[in-house]
C-alpha positions in Angstrom: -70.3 -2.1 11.7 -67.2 -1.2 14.3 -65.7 -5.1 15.0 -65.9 -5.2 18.9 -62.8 -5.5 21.1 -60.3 -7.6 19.9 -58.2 -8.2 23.4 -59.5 -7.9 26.5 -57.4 -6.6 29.3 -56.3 -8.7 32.1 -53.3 -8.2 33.7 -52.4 -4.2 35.1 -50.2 -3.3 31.9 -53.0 -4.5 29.7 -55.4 -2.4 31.4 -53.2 0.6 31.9 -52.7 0.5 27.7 -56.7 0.3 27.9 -56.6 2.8 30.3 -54.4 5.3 27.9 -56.3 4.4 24.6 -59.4 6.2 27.0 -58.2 9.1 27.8 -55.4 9.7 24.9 -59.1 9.3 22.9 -61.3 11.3 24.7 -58.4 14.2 25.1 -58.2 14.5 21.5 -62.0 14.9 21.6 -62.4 17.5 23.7 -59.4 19.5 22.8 -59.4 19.1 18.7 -62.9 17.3 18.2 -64.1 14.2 16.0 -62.4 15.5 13.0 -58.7 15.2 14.7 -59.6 11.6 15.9 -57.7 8.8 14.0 -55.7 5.4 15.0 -52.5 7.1 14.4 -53.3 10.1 17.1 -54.6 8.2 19.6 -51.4 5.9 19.8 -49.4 8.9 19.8 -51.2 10.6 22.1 -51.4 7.5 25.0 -47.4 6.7 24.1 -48.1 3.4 22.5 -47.9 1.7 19.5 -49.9 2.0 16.9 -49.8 -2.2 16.5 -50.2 -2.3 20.3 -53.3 -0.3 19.8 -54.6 -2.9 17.0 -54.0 -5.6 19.7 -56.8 -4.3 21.3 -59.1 -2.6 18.9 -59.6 -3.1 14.9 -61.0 1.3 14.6 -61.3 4.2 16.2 -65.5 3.1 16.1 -64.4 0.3 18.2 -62.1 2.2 20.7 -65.5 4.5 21.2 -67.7 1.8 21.6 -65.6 0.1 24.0 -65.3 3.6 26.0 -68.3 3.8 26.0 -69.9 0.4 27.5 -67.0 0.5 29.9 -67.8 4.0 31.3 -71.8 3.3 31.5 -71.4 0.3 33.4 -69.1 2.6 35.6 -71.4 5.1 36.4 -74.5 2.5 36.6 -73.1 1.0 39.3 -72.2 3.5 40.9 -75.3 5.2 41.0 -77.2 2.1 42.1 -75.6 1.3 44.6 -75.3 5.1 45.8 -79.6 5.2 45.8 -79.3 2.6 48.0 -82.9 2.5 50.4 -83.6 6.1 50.6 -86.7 5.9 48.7 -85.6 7.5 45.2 -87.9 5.8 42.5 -87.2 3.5 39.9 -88.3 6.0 37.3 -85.5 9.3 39.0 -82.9 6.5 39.1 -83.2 5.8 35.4 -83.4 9.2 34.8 -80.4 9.8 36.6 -78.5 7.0 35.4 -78.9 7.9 32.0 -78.0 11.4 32.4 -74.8 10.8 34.7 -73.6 8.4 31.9 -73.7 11.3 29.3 -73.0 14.4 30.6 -69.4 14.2 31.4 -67.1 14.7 28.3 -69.7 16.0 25.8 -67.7 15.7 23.1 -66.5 12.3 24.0 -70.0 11.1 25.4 -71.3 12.7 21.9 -69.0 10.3 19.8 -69.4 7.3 21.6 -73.0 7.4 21.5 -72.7 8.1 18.0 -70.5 4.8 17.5 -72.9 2.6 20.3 -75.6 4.1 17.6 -74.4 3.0 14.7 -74.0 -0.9 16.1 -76.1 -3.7 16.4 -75.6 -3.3 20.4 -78.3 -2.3 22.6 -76.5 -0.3 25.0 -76.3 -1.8 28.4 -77.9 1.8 30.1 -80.9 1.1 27.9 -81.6 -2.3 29.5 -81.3 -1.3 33.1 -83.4 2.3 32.2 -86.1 -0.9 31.1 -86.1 -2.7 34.0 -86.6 0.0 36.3 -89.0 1.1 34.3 -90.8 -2.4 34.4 -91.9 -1.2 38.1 -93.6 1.2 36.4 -98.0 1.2 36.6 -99.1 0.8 33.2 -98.7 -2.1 30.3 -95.9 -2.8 28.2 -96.5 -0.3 26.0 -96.7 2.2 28.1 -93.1 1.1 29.6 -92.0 1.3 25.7 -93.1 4.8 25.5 -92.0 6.4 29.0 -88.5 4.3 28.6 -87.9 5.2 25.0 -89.2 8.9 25.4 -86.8 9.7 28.4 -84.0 7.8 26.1 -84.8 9.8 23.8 -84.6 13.5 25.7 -81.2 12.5 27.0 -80.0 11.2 23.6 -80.5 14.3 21.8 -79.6 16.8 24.4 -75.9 15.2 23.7 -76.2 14.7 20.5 -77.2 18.0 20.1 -74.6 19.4 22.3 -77.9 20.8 24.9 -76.7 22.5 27.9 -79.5 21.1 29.2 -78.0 18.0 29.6 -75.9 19.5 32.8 -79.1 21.1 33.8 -80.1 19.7 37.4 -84.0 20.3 36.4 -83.6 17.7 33.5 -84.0 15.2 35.7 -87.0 16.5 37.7 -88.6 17.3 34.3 -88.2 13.6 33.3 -89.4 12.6 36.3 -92.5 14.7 35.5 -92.8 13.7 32.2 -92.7 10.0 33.6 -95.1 10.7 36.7 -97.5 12.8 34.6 -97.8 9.6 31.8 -99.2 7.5 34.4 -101.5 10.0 35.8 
């Protein structure tokens, strides 16, 4: 199991080195794919150390994992606070939560979610995809089911590299999926 963060930013030159482990990781990524990712790149890509990068993470898995909680809390927010009182459901802004969090980057947002799933973590967009889904009619296990079947969808359109995943009718058809359960 990836060791979790070893030093958390504070002060602005911390969190600019944060900052540059991010993208230096996620460029390399994109560009030359998991294969090419490695300690030793990373710190050369972001201009740093590689002991500076050790100050703050143990692997790459942890770099990743740490990428990826920091970017989902990001875009959670975010989009909660941009539904706001218009009326948008608890069950669309799960939905669309869960798909703004992964379908930016895919290579990058298909490696983190690889090293999120191979941790002990529950990753912070499945809790807040439960609680909205808590408003939902039905019992608990019909809240495990609609919760862990729209997970599920979005999960493997990344990890499968889906177009779908950038798809605007994924979310209506999630939405239906969700509405249609508790029909």
């Amino acid at each position: 199991m990836a060791q979790s963060q070893r030093r958390q930013p504070r002060q602005a030159r911390a969190v600019a080195t944060q900052a540059a482990i991010f993208e230096a990781t996620a460029q390399i990524l994109e560009g030359q794919g998991e294969g090419a990712l490695t300690t030793n790149a990373i710190a050369e890509r972001a201009g740093i150390s590689i002991g500076t990068l050790y100050q703050y993470h143990a692997d790459k898995r942890s770099i990743l994992v740490a990428m990826a909680l920091a970017e989902n809390a990001k875009v959670r927010e975010a989009l909660i606070a941009a539904a706001g009182p218009e009326g948008v459901s608890s069950a669309r802004l799960a939905i669309r939560v869960q798909i703004a969090i992964l379908a930016d980057r895919p290579a990058t947002r298909r490696a983190c979610l690889k090293a999120i799933l191979a941790t002990e973590l529950i990753p912070a967009e499945e809790k807040t995809t439960n609680r909205l889904i808590e408003r939902h009619p039905g019992d608990r296990l019909d809240r495990f089911v609609i919760s862990r079947a729209v997970i599920g969808v979005i999960r493997a359109a990344v990890l499968e590299g889906s177009p779908v995943l950038t798809d605007p009718g994924l979310e209506d058809a999630l939405v239906k999926l969700v509405e249609s359960y508790s029909a």
